[in-house]
C-alpha positions in Angstrom: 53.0 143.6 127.3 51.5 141.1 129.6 53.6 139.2 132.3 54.0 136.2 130.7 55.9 137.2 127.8 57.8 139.3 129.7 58.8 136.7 132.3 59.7 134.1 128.9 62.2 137.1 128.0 63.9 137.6 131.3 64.2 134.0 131.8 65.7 134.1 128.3 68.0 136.6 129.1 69.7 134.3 131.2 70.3 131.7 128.4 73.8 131.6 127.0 74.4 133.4 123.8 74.1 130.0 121.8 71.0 128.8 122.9 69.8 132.9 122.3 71.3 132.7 119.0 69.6 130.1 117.9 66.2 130.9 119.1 66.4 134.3 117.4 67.4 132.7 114.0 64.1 130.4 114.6 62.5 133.4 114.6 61.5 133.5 118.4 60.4 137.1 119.0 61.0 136.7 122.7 64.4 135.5 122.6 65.1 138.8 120.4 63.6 140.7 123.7 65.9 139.0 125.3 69.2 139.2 123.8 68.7 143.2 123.1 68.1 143.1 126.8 71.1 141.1 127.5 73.3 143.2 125.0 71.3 147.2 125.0 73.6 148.8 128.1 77.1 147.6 126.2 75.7 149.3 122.9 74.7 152.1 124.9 77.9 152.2 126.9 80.4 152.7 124.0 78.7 155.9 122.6 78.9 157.4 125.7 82.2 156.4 126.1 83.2 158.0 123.1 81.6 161.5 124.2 78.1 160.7 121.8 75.2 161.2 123.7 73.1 162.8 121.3 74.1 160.1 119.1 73.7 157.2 121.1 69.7 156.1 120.5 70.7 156.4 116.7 74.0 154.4 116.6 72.3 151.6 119.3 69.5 151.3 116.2 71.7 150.9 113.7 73.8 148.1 115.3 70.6 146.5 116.2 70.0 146.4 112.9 73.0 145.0 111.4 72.1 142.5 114.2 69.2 141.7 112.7 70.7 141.3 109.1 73.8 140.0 110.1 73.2 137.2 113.1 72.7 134.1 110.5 76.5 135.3 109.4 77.9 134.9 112.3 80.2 131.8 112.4 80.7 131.4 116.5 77.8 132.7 119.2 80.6 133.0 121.8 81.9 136.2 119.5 78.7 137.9 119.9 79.5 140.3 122.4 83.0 141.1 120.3 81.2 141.4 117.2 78.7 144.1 119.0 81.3 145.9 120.1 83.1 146.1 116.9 80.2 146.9 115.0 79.1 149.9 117.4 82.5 151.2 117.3 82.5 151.4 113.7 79.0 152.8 113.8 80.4 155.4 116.4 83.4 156.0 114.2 81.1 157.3 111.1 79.4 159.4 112.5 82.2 160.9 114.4 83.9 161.2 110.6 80.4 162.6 109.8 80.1 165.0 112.3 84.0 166.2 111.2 82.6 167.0 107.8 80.4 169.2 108.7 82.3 171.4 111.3 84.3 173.7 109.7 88.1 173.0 110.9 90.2 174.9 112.9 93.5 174.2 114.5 91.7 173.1 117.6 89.3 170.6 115.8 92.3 169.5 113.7 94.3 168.5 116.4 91.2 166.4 118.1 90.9 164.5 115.0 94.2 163.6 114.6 94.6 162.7 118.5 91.0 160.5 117.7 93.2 158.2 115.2 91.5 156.9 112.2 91.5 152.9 113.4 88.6 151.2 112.9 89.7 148.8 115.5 88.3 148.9 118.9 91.0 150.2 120.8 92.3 147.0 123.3 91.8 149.0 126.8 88.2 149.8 125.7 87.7 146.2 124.5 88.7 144.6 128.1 87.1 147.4 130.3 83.4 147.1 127.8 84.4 143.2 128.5 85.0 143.3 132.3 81.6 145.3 132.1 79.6 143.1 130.2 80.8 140.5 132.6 79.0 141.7 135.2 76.4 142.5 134.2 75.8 139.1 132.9 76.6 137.8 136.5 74.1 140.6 137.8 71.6 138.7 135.5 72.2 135.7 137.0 71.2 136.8 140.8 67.7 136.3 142.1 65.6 139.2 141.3 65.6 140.9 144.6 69.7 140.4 144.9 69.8 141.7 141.7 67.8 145.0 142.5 69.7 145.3 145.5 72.9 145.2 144.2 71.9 147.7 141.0 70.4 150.1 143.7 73.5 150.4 145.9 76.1 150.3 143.6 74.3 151.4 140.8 72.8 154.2 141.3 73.7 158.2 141.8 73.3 159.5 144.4 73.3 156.3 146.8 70.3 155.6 148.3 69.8 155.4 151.7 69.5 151.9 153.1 65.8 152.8 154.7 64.3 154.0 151.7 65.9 150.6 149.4 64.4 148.8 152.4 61.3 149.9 152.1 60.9 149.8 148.3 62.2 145.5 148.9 59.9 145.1 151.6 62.8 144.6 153.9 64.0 145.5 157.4 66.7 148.3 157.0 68.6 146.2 159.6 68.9 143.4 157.2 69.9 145.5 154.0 73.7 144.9 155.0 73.4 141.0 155.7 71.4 140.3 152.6 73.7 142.2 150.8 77.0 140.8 151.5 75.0 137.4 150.9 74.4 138.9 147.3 77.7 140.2 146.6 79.0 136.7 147.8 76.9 135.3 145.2 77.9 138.0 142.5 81.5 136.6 143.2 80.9 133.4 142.4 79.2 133.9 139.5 82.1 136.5 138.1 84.9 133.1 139.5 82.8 131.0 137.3 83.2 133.1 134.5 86.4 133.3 134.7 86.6 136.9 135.9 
């Protein structure tokens, strides 16, 4: 991919969902980049929530598709990040039920898929924390590039790097790594008020 097209799709990401919505049903393959960008780590995050790693690439390509099919359906853009949740959950839900077919039960692997519950709504304690989540990482998204990397490398990342070896890969003095980022954070805060976090 060259850098132009790539820099169109990050600067989409940044769009609100309406304006992404309604580029993708234009049939803007960029803003497409962009909103599976925007959206991929809060797929991704719910399968791995729910204990299905091996499962995850699989479920995060079938609610991409549904996605795809089901986007010009979709009455309010605001409910986008809802109806993604929703829909992975209920794709993380079959193949759970799927999985349960084919392991032979025992009193053990009865009792896990009673204590699992057989609601196909998102539980409301996953649907604020994948919310709260999604949240900021929006307001990451909206940082300058560098604060944004900074941020995702200190907070982020495991094991912490150390502030000399994030300094160098920024091009920065390690003595400024702790101004600049309580500059970014500061920023980060704002943009989370904004939203009404």
């Amino acid at each position: 991919m060259t850098a132009a097209p790539k820099m169109q799709r990050e600067g989409r990401a940044t769009w609100p969902d309406d304006r992404l919505v309604a580029a993708c049903l234009k049939r803007d393959q960029q803003a497409w980049s962009a909103l599976i960008d925007k959206y991929k780590n809060l797929i991704f995050s719910i399968p791995m929530k729910l204990g299905l790693y091996d499962d995850a690439a699989d479920i995060f390509q079938a609610v991409c598709l549904d996605l795809l099919n089901d986007l010009p359906r979709l009455r309010e853009s605001r409910a986008l990040p809802k109806w993604l949740m929703q829909t992975c959950y209920h794709k993380c839900l079959q193949v759970r039920r799927k999985a349960e077919k084919q392991v032979p039960l025992n009193e053990e692997n009865t009792e896990a898929a009673s204590d699992s519950g057989d609601s196909s709504t998102l539980p409301d304690d996953m649907l604020v924390q994948l919310e709260k989540e999604q949240a900021v990482r929006n307001a990451l998204s909206e940082l300058s590039p560098r604060c944004e990397q900074m941020v995702c490398m200190l907070f982020f990342e495991n094991p912490p790097r150390p502030y000399e070896e994030i300094a160098k890969e920024l091009g920065l003095a390690t003595g400024s790594i702790g101004f600049i980022r309580g500059r970014c954070l500061e920023k980060l805060k704002q943009h989370l008020e904004n939203m009404g976090f």
